[in-house]
BALOBA-1460 file (C-alpha; in Angstrom, 3 decimals):
// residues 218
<rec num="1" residu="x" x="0.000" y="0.000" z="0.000"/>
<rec num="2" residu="x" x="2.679" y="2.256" z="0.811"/>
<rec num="3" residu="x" x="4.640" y="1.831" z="-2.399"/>
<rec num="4" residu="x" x="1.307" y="2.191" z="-4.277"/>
<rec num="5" residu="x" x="0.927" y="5.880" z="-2.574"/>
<rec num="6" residu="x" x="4.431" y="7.028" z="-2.693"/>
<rec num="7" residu="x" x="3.709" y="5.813" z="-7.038"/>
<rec num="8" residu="x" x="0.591" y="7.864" z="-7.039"/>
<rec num="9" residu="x" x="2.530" y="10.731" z="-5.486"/>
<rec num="10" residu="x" x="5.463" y="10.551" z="-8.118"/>
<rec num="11" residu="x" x="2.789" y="10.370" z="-11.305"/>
<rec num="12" residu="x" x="0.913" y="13.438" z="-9.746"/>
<rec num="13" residu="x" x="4.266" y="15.157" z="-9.210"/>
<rec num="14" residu="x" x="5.158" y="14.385" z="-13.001"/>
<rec num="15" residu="x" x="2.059" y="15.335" z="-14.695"/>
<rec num="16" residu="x" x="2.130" y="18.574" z="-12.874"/>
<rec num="17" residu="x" x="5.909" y="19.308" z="-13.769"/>
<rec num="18" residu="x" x="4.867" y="18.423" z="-17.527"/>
<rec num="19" residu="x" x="1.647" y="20.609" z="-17.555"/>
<rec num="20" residu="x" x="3.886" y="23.690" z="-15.820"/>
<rec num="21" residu="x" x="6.834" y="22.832" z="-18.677"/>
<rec num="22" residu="x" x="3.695" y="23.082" z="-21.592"/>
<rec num="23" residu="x" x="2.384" y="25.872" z="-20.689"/>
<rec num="24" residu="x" x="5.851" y="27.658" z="-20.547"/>
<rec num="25" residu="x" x="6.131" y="26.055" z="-23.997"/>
<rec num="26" residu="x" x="3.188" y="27.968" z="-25.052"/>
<rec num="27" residu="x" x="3.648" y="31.131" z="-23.574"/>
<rec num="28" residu="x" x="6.831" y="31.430" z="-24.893"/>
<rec num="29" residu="x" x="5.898" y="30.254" z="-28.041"/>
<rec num="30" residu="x" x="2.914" y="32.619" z="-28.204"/>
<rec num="31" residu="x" x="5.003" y="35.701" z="-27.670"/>
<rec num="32" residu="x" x="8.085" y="34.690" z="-29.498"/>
<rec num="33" residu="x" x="5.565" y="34.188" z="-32.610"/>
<rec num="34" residu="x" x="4.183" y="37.931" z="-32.540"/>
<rec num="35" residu="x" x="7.730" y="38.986" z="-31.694"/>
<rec num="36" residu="x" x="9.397" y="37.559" z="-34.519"/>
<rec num="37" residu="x" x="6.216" y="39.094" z="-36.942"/>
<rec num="38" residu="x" x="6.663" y="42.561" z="-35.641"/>
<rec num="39" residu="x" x="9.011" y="43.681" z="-38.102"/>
<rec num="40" residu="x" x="6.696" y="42.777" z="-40.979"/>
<rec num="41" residu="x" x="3.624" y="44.140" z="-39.978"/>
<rec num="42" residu="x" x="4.638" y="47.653" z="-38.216"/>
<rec num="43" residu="x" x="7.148" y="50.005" z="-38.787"/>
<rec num="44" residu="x" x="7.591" y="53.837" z="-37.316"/>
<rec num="45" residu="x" x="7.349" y="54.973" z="-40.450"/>
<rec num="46" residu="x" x="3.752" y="53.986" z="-40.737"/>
<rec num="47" residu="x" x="2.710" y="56.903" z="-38.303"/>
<rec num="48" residu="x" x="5.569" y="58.944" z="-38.627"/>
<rec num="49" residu="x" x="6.749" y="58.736" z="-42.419"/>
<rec num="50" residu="x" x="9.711" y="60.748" z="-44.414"/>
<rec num="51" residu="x" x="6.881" y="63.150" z="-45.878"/>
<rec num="52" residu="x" x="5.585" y="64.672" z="-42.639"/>
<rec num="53" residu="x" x="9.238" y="65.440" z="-41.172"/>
<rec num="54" residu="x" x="11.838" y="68.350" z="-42.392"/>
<rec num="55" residu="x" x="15.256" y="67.567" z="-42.283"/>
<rec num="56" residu="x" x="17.996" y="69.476" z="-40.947"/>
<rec num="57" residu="x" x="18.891" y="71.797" z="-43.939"/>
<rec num="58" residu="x" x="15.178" y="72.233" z="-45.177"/>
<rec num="59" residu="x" x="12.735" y="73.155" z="-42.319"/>
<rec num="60" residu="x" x="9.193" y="74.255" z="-44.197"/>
<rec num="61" residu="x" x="6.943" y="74.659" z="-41.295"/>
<rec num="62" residu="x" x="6.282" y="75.091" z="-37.286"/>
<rec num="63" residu="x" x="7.495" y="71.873" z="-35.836"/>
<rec num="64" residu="x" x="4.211" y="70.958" z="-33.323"/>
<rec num="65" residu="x" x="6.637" y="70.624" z="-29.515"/>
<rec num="66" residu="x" x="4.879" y="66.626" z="-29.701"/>
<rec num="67" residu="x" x="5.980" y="66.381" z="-33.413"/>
<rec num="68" residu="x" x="9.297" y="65.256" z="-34.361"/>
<rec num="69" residu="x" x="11.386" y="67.719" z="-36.007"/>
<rec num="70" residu="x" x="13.104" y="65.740" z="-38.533"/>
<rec num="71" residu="x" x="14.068" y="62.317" z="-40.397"/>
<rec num="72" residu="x" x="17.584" y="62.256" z="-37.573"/>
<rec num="73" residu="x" x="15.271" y="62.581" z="-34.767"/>
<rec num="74" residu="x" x="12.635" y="59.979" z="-35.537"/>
<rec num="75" residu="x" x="15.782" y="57.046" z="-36.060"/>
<rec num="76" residu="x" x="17.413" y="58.484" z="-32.957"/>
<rec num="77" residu="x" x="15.008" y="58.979" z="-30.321"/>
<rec num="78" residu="x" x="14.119" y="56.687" z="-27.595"/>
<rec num="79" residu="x" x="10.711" y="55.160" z="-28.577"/>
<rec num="80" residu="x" x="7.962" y="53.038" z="-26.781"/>
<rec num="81" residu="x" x="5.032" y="51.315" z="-27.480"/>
<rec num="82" residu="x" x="2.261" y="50.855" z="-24.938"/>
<rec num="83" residu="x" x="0.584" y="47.664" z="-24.652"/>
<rec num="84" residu="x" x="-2.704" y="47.150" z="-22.998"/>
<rec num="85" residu="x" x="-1.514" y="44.550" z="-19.789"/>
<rec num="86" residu="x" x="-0.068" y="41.669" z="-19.574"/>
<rec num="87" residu="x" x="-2.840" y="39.412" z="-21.388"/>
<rec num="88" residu="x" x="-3.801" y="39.005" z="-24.935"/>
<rec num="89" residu="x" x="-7.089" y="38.943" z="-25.604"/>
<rec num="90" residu="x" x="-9.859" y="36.669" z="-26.588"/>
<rec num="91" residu="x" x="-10.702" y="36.341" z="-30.006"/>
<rec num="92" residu="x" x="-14.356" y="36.104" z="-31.472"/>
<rec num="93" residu="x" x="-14.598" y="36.379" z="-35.448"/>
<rec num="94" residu="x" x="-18.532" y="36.986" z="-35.977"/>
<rec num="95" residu="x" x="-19.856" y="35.451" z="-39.439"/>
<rec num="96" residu="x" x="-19.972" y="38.833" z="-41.304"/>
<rec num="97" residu="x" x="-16.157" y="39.198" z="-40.997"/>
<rec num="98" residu="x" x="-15.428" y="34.888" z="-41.685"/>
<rec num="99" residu="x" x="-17.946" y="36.286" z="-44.587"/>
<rec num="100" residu="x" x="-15.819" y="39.258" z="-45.090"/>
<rec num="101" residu="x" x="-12.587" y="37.420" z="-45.521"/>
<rec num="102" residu="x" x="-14.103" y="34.500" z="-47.556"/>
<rec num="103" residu="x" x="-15.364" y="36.709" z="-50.044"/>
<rec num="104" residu="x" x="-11.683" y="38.505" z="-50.346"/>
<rec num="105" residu="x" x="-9.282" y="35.849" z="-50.164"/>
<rec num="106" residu="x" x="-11.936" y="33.090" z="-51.296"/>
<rec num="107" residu="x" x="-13.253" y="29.851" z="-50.147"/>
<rec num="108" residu="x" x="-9.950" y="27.818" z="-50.938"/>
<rec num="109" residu="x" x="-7.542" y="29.799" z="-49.617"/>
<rec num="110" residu="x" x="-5.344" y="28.694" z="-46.621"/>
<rec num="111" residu="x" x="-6.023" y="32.085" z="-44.484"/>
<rec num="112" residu="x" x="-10.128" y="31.085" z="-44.710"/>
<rec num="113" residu="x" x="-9.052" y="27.194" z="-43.985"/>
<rec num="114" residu="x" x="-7.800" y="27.917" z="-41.031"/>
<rec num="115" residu="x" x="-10.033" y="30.707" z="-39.629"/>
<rec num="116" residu="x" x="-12.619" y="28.569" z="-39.812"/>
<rec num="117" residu="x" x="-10.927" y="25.089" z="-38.098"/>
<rec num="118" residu="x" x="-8.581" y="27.181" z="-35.928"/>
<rec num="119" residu="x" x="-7.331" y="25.938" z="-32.526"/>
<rec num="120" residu="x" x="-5.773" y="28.585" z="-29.201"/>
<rec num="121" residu="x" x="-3.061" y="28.083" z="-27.478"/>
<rec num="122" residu="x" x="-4.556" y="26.803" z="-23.679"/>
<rec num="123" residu="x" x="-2.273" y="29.838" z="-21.420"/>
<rec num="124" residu="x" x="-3.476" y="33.170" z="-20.941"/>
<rec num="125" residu="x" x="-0.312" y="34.291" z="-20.349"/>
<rec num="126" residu="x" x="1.581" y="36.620" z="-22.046"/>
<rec num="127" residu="x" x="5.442" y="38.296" z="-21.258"/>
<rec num="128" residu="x" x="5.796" y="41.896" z="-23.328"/>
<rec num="129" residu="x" x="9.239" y="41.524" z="-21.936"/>
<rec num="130" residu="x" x="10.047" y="39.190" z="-24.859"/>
<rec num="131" residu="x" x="8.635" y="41.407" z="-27.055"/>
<rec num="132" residu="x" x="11.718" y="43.182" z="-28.994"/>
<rec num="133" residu="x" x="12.014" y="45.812" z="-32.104"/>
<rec num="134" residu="x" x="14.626" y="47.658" z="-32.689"/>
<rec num="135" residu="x" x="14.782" y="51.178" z="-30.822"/>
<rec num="136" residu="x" x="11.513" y="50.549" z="-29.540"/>
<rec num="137" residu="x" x="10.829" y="49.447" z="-25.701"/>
<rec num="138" residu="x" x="7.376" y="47.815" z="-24.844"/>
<rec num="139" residu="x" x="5.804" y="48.855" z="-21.918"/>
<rec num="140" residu="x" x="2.380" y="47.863" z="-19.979"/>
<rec num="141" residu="x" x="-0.259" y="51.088" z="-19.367"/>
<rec num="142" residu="x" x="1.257" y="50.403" z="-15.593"/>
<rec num="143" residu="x" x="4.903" y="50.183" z="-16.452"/>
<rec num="144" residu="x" x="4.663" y="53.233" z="-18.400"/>
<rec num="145" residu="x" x="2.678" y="55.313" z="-15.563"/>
<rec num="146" residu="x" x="5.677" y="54.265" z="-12.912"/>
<rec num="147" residu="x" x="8.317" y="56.371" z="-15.190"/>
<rec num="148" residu="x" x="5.594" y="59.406" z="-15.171"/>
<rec num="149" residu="x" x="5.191" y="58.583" z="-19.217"/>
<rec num="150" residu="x" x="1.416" y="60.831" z="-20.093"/>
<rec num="151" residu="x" x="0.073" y="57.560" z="-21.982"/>
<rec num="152" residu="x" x="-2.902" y="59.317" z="-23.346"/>
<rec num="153" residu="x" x="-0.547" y="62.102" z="-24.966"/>
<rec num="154" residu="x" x="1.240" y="60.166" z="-28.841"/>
<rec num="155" residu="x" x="3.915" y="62.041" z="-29.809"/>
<rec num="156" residu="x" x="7.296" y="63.180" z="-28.354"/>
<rec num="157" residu="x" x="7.626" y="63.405" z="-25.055"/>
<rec num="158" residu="x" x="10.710" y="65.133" z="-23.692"/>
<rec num="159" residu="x" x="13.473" y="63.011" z="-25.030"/>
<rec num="160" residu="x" x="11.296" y="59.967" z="-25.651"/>
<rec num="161" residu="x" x="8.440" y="59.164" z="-28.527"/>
<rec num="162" residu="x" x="5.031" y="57.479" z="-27.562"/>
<rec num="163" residu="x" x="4.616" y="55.713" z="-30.467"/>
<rec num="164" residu="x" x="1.322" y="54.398" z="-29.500"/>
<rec num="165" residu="x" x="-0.885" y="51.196" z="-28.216"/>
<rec num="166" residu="x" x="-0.507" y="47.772" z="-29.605"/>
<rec num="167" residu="x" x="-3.310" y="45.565" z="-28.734"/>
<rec num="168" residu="x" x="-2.784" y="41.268" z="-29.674"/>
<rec num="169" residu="x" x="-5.185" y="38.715" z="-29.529"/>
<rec num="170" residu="x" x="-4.582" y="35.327" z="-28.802"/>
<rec num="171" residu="x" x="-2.711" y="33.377" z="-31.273"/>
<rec num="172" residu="x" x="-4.482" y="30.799" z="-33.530"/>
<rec num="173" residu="x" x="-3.400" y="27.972" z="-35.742"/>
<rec num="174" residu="x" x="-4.582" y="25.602" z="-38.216"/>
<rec num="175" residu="x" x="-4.946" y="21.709" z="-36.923"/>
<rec num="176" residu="x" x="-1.340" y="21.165" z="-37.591"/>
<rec num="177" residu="x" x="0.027" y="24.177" z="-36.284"/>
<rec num="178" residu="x" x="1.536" y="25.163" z="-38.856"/>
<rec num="179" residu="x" x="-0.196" y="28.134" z="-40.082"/>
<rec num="180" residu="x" x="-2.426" y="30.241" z="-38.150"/>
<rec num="181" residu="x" x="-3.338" y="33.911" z="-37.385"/>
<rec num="182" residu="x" x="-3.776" y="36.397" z="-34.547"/>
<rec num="183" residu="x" x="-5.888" y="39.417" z="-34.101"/>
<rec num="184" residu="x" x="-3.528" y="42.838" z="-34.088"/>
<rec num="185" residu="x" x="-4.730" y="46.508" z="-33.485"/>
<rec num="186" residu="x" x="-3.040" y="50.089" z="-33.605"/>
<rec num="187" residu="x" x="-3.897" y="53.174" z="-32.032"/>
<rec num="188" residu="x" x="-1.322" y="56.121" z="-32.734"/>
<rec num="189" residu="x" x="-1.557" y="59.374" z="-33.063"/>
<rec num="190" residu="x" x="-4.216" y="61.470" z="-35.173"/>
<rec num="191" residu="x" x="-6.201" y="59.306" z="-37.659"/>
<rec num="192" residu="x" x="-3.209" y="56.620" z="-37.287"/>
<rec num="193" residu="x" x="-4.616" y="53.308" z="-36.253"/>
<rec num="194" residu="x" x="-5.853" y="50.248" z="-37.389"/>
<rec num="195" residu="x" x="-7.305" y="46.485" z="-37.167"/>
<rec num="196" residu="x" x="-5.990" y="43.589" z="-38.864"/>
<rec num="197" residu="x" x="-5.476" y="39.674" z="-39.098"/>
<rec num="198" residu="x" x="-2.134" y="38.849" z="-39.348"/>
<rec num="199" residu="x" x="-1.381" y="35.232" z="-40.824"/>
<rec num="200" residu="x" x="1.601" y="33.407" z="-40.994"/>
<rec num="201" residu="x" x="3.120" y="30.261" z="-41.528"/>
<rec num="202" residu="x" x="5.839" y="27.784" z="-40.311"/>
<rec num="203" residu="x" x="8.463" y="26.744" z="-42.251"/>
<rec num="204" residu="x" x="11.739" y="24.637" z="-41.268"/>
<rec num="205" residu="x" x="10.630" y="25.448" z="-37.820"/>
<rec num="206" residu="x" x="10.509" y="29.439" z="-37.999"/>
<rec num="207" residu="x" x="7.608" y="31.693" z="-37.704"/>
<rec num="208" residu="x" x="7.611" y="33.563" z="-41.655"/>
<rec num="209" residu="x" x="5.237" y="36.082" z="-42.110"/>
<rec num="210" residu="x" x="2.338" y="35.387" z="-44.829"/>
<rec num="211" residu="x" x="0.045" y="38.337" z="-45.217"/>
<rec num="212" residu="x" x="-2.149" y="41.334" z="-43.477"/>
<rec num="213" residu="x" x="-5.607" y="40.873" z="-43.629"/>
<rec num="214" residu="x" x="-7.334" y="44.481" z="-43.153"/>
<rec num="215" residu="x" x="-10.513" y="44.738" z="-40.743"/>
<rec num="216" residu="x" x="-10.686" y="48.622" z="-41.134"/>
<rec num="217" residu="x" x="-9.183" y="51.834" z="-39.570"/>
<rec num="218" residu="x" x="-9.644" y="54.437" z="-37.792"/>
C-alpha cells in the first residue's frame, strides 16, 4: 500500500511538472511568434513617415513641440510602445467578418481554412518583456505610468516618442500548427490606427510572415 501511494505521489508530481513545462512552452511560443512578426507588420514609419518630417537643412513649417522635427530625430530617439496589460485577448470572429474574408481571399484559400478550423493556445499568459524591435521598448499602461510617461498624450515626449498602443489577440493555428493567425490593433496618433489579421506560416521550424488581412481603420 505504501509503495502504491508514494507511485501515485510521483505520477501526480510528473504530470504537474509536464503541464507547468507546456504551458511555458506555449507562452513562450505565443510571444516569441508575434515577436518575430513585428518587423513585418509595423514600422515607425507607418505613423511617422519621411513626408511629414523636415530635415535638418530644409525646415518648411512650425514643428508641433509633440511632433518630431526631422528624419535624424525619428531614427534616434528613444521610442515606446504601450501595450494594454499583460494578457492578450480573446478572439471572437462573428460570421460577417469569416464572410468578409471569404469573399476577399476566397473559399480555398489557406487564411479562410484555417479561420474557420482554428485551434488557441490553452495559457493566458503573455510576457511583453520578450517582445523586442529595434529602438523601440514595450511597456504595460502600468509600467509606463511608474516612469511618469502621459500615456494618453502620442507624440514626443521630452526626449522619448510614444509611439502608440498595440493591442494582440490570442494566437491561432490551423490543426497542424503550422499556419495560423492572430488578431492585431493600432492606435497612434491622429487618424493613425488600425485592425488587422495577421497570418503566418511555419516553415523549417521558424515563424515567416504570410500576409495582413485588413478589418478597417480608424
Amino acid at each position: 500500500m505504501k509503495t502504491i501511494f508514494l507511485l501515485l505521489n510521483f505520477i501526480v508530481l510528473v504530470s504537474c511538472s509536464t503541464t507547468k513545462y507546456n504551458q511555458q512552452i506555449q507562452v513562450s511560443s505565443e510571444t516569441q511568434i508575434i515577436n518575430s512578426l513585428l518587423d513585418s507588420i509595423y514600422t515607425i514609419e507607418l505613423c511617422y513617415p519621411d513626408y511629414r518630417l523636415s530635415n535638418k537643412n530644409n525646415k518648411k513649417y512650425k514643428v508641433n513641440k509633440h511632433r518630431l522635427s526631422s528624419i535624424e530625430e525619428r531614427d534616434t530617439i528613444q521610442k515606446i510602445v504601450l501595450l494594454k496589460d499583460n494578457y492578450l485577448d480573446e478572439l471572437f470572429l462573428e460570421e460577417e467578418t469569416k464572410s468578409y474574408v471569404k469573399r476577399k481571399l476566397g473559399e480555398t484559400s489557406k487564411a479562410y481554412e484555417v479561420i474557420k478550423n482554428s485551434e488557441k493556445l490553452v495559457s493566458l499568459q503573455f510576457n511583453p518583456e520578450l517582445l523586442k524591435q529595434k529602438r523601440v521598448e514595450f511597456l504595460t499602461k502600468k509600467q509606463a505610468e511608474l516612469r511618469n510617461i502621459n500615456t494618453s498624450r502620442f507624440g514626443k515626449q521630452d526626449s522619448i516618442l510614444n509611439v502608440g498602443f498595440m493591442y494582440f489577440s490570442r494566437v491561432y493555428y490551423s490543426p497542424k500548427h503550422n499556419y495560423g493567425f492572430f488578431k492585431y490593433t493600432y492606435i497612434g496618433r491622429g487618424t493613425c490606427g488600425f485592425n488587422a489579421l495577421i497570418f503566418f506560416s511555419k516553415k523549417e521550424e521558424k515563424w515567416h510572415y504570410e500576409q495582413t488581412f485588413g478589418l478597417g481603420v480608424f
